[in-house]
LOTI-558600 format. One record per residue (C-alpha): x, y, z; residue in one letter. Coordinates in steps of 0.5 Angstrom, whole numbers, padded with zeros to 4 digits, always signed. Last residue first. Layout:
<nodes>
XYZa ...
</nodes>
This chain:
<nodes>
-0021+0033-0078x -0026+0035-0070x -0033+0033-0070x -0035+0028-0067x -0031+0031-0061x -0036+0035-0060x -0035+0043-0060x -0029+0047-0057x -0032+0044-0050x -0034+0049-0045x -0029+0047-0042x -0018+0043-0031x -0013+0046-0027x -0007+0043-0026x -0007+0037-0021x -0004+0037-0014x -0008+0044-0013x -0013+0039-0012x -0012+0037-0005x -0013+0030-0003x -0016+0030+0003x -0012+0029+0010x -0012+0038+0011x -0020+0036+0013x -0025+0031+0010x -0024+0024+0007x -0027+0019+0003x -0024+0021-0003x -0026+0028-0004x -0030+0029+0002x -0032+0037+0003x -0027+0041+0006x -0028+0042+0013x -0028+0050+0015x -0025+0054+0022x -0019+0050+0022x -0016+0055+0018x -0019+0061+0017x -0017+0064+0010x -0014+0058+0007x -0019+0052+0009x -0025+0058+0007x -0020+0058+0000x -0021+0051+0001x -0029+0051+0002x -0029+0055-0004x -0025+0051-0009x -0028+0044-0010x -0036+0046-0009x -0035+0053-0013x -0032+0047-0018x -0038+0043-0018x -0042+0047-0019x -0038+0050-0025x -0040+0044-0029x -0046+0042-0027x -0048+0050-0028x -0045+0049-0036x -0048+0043-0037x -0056+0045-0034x -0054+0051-0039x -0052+0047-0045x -0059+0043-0044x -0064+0049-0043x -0061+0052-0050x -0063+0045-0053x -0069+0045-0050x -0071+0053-0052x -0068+0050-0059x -0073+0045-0060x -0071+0041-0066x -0066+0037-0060x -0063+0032-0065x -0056+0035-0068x -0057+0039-0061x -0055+0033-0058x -0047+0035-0059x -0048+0040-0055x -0047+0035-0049x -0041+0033-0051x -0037+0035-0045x -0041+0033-0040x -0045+0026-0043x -0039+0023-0046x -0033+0025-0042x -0038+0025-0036x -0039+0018-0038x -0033+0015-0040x -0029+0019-0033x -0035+0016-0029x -0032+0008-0032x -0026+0009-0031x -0028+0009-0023x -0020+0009-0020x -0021+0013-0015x -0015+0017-0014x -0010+0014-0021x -0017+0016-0024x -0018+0022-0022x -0010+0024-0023x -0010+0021-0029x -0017+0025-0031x -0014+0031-0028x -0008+0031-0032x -0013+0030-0039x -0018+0037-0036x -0011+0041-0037x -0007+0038-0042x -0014+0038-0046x -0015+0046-0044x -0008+0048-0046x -0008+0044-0054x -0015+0047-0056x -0012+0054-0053x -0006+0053-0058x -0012+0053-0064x -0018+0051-0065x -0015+0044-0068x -0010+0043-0062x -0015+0038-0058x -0011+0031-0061x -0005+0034-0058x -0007+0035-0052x -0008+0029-0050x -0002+0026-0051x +0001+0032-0047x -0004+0031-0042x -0002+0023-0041x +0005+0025-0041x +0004+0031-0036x +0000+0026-0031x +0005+0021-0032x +0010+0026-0030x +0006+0028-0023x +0004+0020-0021x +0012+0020-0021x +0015+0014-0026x +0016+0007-0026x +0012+0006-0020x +0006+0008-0024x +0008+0006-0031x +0003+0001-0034x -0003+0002-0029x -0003+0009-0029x -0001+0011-0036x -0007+0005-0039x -0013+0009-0035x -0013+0016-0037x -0011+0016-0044x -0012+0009-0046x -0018+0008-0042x -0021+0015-0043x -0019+0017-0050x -0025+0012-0055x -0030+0009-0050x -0030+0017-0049x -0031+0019-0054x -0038+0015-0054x -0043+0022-0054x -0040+0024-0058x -0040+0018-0064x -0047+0017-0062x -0049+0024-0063x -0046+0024-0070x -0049+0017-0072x -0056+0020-0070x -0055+0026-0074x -0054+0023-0081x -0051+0026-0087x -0046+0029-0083x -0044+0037-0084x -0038+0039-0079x -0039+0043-0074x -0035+0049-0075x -0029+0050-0069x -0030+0055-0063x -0023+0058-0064x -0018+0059-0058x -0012+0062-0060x -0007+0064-0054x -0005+0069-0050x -0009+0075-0053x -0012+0077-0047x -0019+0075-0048x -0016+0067-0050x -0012+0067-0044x -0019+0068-0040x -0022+0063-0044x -0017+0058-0043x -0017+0058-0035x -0025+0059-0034x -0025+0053-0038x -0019+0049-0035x -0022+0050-0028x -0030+0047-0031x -0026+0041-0034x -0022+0041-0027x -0029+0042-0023x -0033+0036-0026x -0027+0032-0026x -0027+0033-0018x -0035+0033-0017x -0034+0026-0021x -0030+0023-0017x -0033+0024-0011x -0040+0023-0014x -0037+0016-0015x -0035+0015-0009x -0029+0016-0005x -0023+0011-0004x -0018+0006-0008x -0012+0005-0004x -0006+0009-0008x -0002+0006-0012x +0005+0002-0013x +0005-0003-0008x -0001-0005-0010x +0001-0006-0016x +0006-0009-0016x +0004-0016-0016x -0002-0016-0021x +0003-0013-0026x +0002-0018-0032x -0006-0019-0030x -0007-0011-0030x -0003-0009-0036x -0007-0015-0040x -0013-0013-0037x -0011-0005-0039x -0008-0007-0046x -0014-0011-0048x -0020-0006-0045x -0015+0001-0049x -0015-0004-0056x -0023-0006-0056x -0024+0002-0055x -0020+0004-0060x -0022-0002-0065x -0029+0000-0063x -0028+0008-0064x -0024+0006-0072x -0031+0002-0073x -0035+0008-0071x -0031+0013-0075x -0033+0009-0080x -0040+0009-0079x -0039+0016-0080x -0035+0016-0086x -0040+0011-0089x -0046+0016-0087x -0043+0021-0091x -0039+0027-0088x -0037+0033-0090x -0032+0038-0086x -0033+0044-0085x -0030+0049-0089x -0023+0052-0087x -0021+0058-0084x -0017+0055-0079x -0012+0053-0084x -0006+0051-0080x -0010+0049-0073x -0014+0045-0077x -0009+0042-0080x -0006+0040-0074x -0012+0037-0071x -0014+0033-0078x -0006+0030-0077x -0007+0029-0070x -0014+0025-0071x -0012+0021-0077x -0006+0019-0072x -0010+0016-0066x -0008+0009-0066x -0002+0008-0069x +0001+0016-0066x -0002+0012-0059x +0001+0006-0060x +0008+0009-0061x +0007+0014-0055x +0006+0007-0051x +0011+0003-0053x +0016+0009-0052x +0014+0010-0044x +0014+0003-0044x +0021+0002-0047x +0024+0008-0043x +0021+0004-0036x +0025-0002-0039x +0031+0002-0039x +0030+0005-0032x +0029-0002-0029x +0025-0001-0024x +0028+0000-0016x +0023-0001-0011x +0024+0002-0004x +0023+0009-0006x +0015+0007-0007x +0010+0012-0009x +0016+0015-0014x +0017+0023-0013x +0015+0028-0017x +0006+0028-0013x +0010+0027-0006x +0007+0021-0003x +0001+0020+0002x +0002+0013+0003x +0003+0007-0002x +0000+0000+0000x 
</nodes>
């Protein structure tokens, strides 16, 4: 069992990895994600490049496609992980965190996170710092198959994103380092409205790690990233715009809910010590619970990710 460790220090000092062998995971897994991943690079690059482009167009064999690469994706992330699972069952425990909190805990904290890399890249935008484009959707041929590819993004990043870097390098590298790899893949396939696309998924994509190095639930990190962030992708189908409005702004109080719940019981914590209990975050109250300043700040979503070239 690891304790409460420095986030740039290995949990387990006590073991001694091969740092060779640490170097071949860390390329094996960036190779498998410029395999698996590289249409979605090279779209978002070029839409970086040519943000003026029209919207892309889409069939329905296009769309289906997409699909089938999602399921490849998904299948490939599930494989890795059991795998990962079965040939590191003795070391894991000594290398992670005892799994605590709840589901909602989990989630408040990614809520937040998501909701923090928004404010963050939003303000950078307005002054100028860097470049954040809302992209065009693109035009499909059936708008049932574009939900559903939204809202299944998930299934396509979170376990080999998320997932997949804790349990194959934890013990090898800090929590900390991990979290800055797995972003920086992240980011890349977000860099298509520009380098502001790119700072807010490393941001929300260090906190999903972190989230899932915390309370390993994978599967609140596949929901929310399908239903939270790609809420918007349901006014494909929604007719009435007063219920499509109705649902962006529901998104947008859940998101930002959960952030006022993270930070203004901390600033209280800060202001008046002792004087405030931060609400449980992974089973715990008090100056115990993980803090989340250990993780980069984490949307309104630059459009769904359906749609991203």
């Amino acid at each position: 069992m690891v304790g409460n460790s420095s986030v740039w220090s290995r949990p387990n000092q006590s073991m001694r990895p091969s740092s060779i062998v640490s170097v071949l995971f860390v390329l094996g897994m960036v190779t498998s994600w410029l395999l698996l991943y590289s249409v979605s690079i090279l779209g978002a690059l070029w839409r970086m490049r040519e943000p003026n482009a029209p919207a892309p167009v889409l069939s329905v064999s296009d769309q289906r496609a997409d699909l089938v690469v999602l399921a490849v994706q998904m299948s490939l992330g599930f494989i890795a992980i059991g795998l990962t699972l079965l040939l590191r069952r003795r070391t894991l425990a000594a290398v992670l965190p005892e799994r605590r909190g709840t589901a909602l805990d989990a989630s408040i904290a990614w809520c937040a996170a998501i909701a923090g890399a928004s404010a963050v890249v939003l303000v950078l935008g307005q002054l100028g710092l860097v470049r954040f484009d809302f992209s065009v959707p693109a035009v499909v041929a059936s708008p049932w198959l574009a939900v559903a590819s939204a809202l299944a993004t998930g299934l396509r990043e979170e376990p080999l994103l998320a997932a997949l870097p804790v349990l194959l390098l934890a013990g090898r590298l800090p929590i900390g380092w991990i979290m800055v790899l797995a972003a920086t893949m992240r980011g890349l396939l977000y860099v298509y409205p520009g380098f502001g696309g790119f700072v807010w998924a490393f941001l929300w994509g260090a906190a999903a790690v972190w989230v899932y190095f915390r309370f390993r639930r994978l599967w609140v990190l596949i929901l929310l990233h399908g239903l939270v962030m790609n809420m918007q992708a349901l006014d494909r189908v929604i007719s009435d715009d007063n219920a499509a409005t109705i649902l962006q702004w529901c998104n947008i109080l859940v998101l930002f809910g959960a952030l006022l719940y993270w930070l203004v019981p901390r600033a209280l914590d800060a202001v008046l010590p002792g004087e405030s209990e931060t609400p449980s975050v992974d089973g715990h109250t008090g100056s115990d619970a993980v803090a989340v300043h250990d993780v980069p700040p984490t949307v309104q979503l630059p459009t769904e990710d359906a749609d991203r070239v």
